[in-house]
C-alpha positions in Angstrom: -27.7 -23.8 5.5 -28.1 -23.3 1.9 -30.5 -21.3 -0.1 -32.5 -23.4 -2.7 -31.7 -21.7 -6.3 -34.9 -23.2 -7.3 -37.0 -22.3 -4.5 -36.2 -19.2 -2.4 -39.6 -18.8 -1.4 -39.4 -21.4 1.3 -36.9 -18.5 3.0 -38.7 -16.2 5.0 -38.2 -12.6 4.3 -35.7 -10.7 6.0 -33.6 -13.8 7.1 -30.2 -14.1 6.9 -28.2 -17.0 5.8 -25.0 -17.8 5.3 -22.2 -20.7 5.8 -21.6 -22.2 2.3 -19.3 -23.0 0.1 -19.1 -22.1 -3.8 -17.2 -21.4 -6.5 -16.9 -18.1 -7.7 -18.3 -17.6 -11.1 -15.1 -14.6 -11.7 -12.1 -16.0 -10.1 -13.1 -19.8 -10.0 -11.9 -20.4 -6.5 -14.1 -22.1 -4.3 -15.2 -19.8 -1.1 -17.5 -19.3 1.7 -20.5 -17.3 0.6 -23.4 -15.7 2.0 -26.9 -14.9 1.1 -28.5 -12.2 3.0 -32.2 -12.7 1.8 -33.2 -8.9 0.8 -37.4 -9.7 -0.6 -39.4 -12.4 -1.0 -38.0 -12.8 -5.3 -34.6 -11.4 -4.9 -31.5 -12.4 -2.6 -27.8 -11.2 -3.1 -24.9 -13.8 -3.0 -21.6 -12.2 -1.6 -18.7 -14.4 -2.1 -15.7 -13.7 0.4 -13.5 -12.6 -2.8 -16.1 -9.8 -3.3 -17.8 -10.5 -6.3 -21.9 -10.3 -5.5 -24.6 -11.5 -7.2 -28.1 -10.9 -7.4 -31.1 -13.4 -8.0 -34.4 -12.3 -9.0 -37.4 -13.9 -10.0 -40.9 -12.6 -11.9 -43.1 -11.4 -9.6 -46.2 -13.3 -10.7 -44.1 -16.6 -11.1 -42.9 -19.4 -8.8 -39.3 -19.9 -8.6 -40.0 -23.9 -10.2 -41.5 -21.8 -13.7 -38.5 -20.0 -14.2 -34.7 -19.8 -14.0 -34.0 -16.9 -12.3 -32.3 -13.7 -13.9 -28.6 -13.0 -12.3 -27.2 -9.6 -12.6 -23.4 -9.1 -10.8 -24.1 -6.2 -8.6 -20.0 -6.0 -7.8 -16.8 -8.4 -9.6 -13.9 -9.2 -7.6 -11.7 -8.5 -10.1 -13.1 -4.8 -10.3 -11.3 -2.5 -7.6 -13.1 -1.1 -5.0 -14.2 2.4 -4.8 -13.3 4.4 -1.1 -16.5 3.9 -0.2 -15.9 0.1 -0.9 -12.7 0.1 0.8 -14.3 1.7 4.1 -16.9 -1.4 4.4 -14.0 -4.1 3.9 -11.5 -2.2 6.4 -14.4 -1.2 8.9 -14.4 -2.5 12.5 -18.0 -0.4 13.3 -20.8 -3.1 14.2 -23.7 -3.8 12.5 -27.0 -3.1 13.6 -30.3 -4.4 11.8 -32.4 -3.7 14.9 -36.3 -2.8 14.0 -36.3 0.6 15.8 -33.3 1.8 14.3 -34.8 1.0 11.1 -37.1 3.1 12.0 -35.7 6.3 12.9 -33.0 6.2 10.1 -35.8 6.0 7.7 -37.4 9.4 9.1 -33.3 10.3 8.8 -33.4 9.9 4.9 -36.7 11.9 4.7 -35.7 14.9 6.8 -32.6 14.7 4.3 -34.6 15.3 1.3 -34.7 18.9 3.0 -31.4 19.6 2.2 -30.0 21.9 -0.7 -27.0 20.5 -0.7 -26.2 19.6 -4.6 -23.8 17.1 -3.4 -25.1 14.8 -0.3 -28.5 15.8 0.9 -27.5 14.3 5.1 -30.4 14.2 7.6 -30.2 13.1 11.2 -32.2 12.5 14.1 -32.2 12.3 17.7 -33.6 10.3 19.7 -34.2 10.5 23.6 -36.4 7.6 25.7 -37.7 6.6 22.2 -38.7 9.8 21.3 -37.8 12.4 18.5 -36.0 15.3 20.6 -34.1 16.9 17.2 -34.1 17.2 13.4 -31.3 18.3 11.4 -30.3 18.4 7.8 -26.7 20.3 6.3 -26.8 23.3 4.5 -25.7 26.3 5.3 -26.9 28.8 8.4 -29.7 30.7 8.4 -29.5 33.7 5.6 -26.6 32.4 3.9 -26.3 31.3 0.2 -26.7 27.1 -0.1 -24.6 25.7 -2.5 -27.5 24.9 -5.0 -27.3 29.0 -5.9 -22.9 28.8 -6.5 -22.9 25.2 -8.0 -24.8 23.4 -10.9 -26.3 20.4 -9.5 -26.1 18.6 -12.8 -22.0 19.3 -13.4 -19.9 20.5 -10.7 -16.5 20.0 -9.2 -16.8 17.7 -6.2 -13.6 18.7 -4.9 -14.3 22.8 -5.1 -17.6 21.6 -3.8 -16.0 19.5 -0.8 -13.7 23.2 0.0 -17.0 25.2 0.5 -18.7 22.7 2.6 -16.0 22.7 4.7 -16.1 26.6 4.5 -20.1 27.3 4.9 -22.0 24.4 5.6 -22.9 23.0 9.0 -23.6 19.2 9.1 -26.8 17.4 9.8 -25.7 16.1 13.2 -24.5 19.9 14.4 -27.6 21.5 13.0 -29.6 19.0 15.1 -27.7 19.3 18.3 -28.0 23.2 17.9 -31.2 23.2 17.3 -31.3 21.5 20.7 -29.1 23.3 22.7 -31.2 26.6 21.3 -34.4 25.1 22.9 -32.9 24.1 26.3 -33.2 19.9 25.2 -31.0 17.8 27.0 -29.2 15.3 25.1 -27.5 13.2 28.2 -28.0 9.4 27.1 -29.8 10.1 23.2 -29.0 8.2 20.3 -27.9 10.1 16.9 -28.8 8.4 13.4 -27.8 10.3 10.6 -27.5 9.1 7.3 -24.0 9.5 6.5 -21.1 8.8 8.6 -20.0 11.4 11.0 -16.7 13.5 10.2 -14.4 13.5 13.3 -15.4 17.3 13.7 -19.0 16.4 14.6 -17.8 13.1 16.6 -15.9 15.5 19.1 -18.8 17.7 19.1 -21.3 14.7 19.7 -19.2 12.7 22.2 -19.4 16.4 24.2 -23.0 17.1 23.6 -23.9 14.2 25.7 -24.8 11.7 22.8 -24.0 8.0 24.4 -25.0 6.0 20.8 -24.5 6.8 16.9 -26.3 5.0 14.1 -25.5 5.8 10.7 -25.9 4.5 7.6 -23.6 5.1 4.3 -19.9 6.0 4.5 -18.7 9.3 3.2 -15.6 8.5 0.4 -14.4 12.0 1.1 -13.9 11.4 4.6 -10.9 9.7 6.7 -11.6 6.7 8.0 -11.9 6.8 11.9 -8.5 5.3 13.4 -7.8 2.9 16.3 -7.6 6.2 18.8 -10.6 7.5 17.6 -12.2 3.9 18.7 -10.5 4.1 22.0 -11.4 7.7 22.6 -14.9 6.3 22.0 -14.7 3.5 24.1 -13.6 6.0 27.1 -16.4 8.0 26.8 -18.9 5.6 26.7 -20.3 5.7 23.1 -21.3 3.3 20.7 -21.2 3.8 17.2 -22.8 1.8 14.8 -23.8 1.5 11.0 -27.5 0.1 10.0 -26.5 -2.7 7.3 -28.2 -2.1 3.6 -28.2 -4.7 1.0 -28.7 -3.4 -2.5 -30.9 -0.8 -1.2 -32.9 -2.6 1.4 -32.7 -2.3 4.4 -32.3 -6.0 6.2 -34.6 -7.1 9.3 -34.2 -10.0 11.2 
């Protein structure tokens, strides 16, 4: 099924759908593409060679006053950035389920607490559909953050990446310490954080009793998990999945 250019509105918001076939306004070859609809005046085309597209009509206008404006969010004759790369190459599902819209959204709020100049990370866990632990990175308790050795407006991501590595403690262990330092069992919990676990914390979640992982950005400083990591996974009984965003928004179905 097709999206109508001229009338998007008959799409409900929030739907997703794909299965057509056009011809790519970059490369000129003809493609499957899909339309994830992301509001009730904007939708994203994303063409199988990469390039995307976004449509947006005026607010106060129908689609049948206007042509709509297009702005190319992503060329496919642009490389991709890591960060790209991991979505193309990554075998994680997708989840777009209500709840864990939910609870990754109280994620990216907790991560405004950070200090981090660099990636501000919150996570969250959840036990029986209840909040059992917060957690943010930074640095422990008395030490310096980052904010007070780096300037957030021009600093070395690389020297910055070294004393993360060095002095910071991640979102996901902050929030399973907190845990274990109030006696809170995490058998069966889910985690969402916002950014993608670093195999460090995975080991350290798989032992903590964590059965399910939600994130939702990839981190382009990171490795990308391999096939053992998936089958070390597997044996332990955890799922790991990334909350899809399009352009920003998150999608519901």
């Amino acid at each position: 099924m097709k999206i109508p250019l001229d009338n998007p509105l008959d799409i409900d918001e929030g739907m997703l759908v794909e299965d057509n076939t056009e011809t790519c306004p970059i490369c000129k070859s003809k493609q499957s593409v899909h339309q994830p609809q992301v509001g009730t005046h904007c939708y994203t085309t994303k063409y199988d060679c990469g390039t995307e597209i976004v449509s947006t009509y005026g607010v106060d206008s129908l689609p049948s006053d206007e042509e709509p404006i297009y702005t190319f969010e992503k060329r496919c004759d642009q490389p991709m950035d890591a960060v790209e790369e991991k979505k193309s190459l990554s075998q994680i599902e997708i989840t777009y389920d209500n709840i864990d819209i939910i609870f990754m959204d109280i994620a990216r709020s907790i991560s405004k607490m950070s200090k981090c100049v660099s990636k501000q990370v919150g996570s969250v866990i959840v036990k029986d559909g209840r909040i059992v632990s917060i957690g943010y990175n930074g640095t422990p308790k008395g030490w310096i953050n980052c904010d007070n050795v780096f300037d957030s407006e021009n600093f070395d991501r690389t020297e910055h990446h070294k004393f993360s590595e060095n002095y910071e403690i991640h979102s996901e262990m902050n929030a399973v310490l907190f845990a274990g330092k109030s006696c809170i069992s995490l058998e069966g919990a889910t985690l969402y954080c916002t950014l993608e676990p670093c195999m460090n914390c995975l080991k350290n979640l798989s032992q903590s009793g964590i059965t399910r992982i939600v994130f939702s950005d990839f981190y382009d400083l990171s490795e990308s998990y391999d096939e053992k990591t998936f089958e070390m996974l597997k044996q332990a009984n955890i799922t790991i999945q990334r909350l899809e965003k399009i352009n920003g928004v998150q999608i519901h179905i």
